[in-house]
N, C-alpha and C positions, 0 to 999 in steps of 0.2 A: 191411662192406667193399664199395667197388665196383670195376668192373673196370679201372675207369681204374687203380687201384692197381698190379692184376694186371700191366699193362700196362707201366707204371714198373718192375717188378718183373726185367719181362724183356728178354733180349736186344735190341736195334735194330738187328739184322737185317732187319729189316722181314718179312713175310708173303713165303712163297714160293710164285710161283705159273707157270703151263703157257697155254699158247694152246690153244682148243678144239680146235686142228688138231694139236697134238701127237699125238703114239701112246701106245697106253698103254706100251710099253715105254720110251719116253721118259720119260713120266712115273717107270714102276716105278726106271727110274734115279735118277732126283732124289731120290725118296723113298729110296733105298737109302742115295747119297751123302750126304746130308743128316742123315740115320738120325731122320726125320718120318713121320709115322703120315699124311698127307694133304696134297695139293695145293688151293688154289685156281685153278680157269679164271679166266682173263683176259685177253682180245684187247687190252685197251689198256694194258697193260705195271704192272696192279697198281691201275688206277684206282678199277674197278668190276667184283665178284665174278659172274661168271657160274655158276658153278657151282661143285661141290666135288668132289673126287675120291680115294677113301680107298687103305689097302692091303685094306680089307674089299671095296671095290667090285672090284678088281681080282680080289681072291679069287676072290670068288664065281663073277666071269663063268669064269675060266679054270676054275672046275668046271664048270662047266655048255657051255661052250664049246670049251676048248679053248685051245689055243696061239695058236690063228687070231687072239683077239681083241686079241694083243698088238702087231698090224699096226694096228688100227683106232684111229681119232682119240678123242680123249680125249672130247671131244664124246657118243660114245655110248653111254660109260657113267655118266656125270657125275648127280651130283644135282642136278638142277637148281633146284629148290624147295627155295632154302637156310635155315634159319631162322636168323638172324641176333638180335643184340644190340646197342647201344649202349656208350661210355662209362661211362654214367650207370645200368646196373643194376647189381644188388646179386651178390652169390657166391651168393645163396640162392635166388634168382631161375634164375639162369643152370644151376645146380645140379640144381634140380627139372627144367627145360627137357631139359637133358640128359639125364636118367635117365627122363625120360618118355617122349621122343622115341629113344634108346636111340642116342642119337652122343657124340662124343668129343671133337667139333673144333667151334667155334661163331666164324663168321667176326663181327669188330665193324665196324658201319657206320654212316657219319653223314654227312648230307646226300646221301645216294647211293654215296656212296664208301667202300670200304674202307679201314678204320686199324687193323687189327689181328688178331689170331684167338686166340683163350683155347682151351685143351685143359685138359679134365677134369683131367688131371695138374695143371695150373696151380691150378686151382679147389680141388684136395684140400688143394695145399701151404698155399695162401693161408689154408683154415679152419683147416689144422692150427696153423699163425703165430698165427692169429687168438686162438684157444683157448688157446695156451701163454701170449700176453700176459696172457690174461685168468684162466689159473690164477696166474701170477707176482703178478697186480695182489691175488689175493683172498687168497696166502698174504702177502703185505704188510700187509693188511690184518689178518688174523688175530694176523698175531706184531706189530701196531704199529707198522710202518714207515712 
């Protein structure tokens, strides 16, 4: 299966995303209202993903920081070195990527721009879909049908 599937799959809401000048408490509202596990940065209104912004990354800073960081622009806590996916890979692909890299959210990109973002959740459903088609296809097979 690939993610363009994924993608058909879900909502056309399109990708929700923050200006790197946002705060994080702006952000942590989105992400509240929304009830999303991560922001994308993007100063040109969704064109092209600057960064990423999770509720992990918020976490942590506010351990280690304090309340103070929920003044500061989203910008400073962002990951910026996004690892990104196309279209055109596979769930097995995106899968391993993820559990490697130990993230949740994998923004999809093509020709420079963002179209989408796959979360692990999405990735789970899709094999489990995948797998039930293909128990369904083999007890058909077995009983004759």
């Amino acid at each position: 299966m690939l993610v363009q599937a994924i993608l058909k799959s879900k909502a056309t809401e399109g990708v929700v995303t923050v200006q790197s000048s946002a705060t994080v408490s702006e952000a942590a509202k989105i992400l509240a209202d929304k009830r999303i596990g991560t922001v994308v940065v993007s100063d040109d209104g969704g064109e092209t993903a600057a960064g990423i912004l999770s509720e992990r990354d918020i976490v942590r800073e506010l351990a280690s920081s304090g309340s103070g960081c929920l003044t500061q622009p989203v910008s400073s806590y962002m990951t910026q070195d996004l690892v990104t996916t196309t279209r055109q890979a596979t769930v097995q692909e995106i899968m391993s990527r993820m559990t490697e890299g130990r993230f949740r959210h994998m923004p999809i990109v093509e020709d420079g721009k963002l179209v989408g973002i796959v979360t692990l959740g999405d990735v789970v459903k899709a094999q489990l879909a995948e797998l039930a088609m293909e128990k369904d296809a083999l007890e058909g097979m077995i009983m004759g049908h």
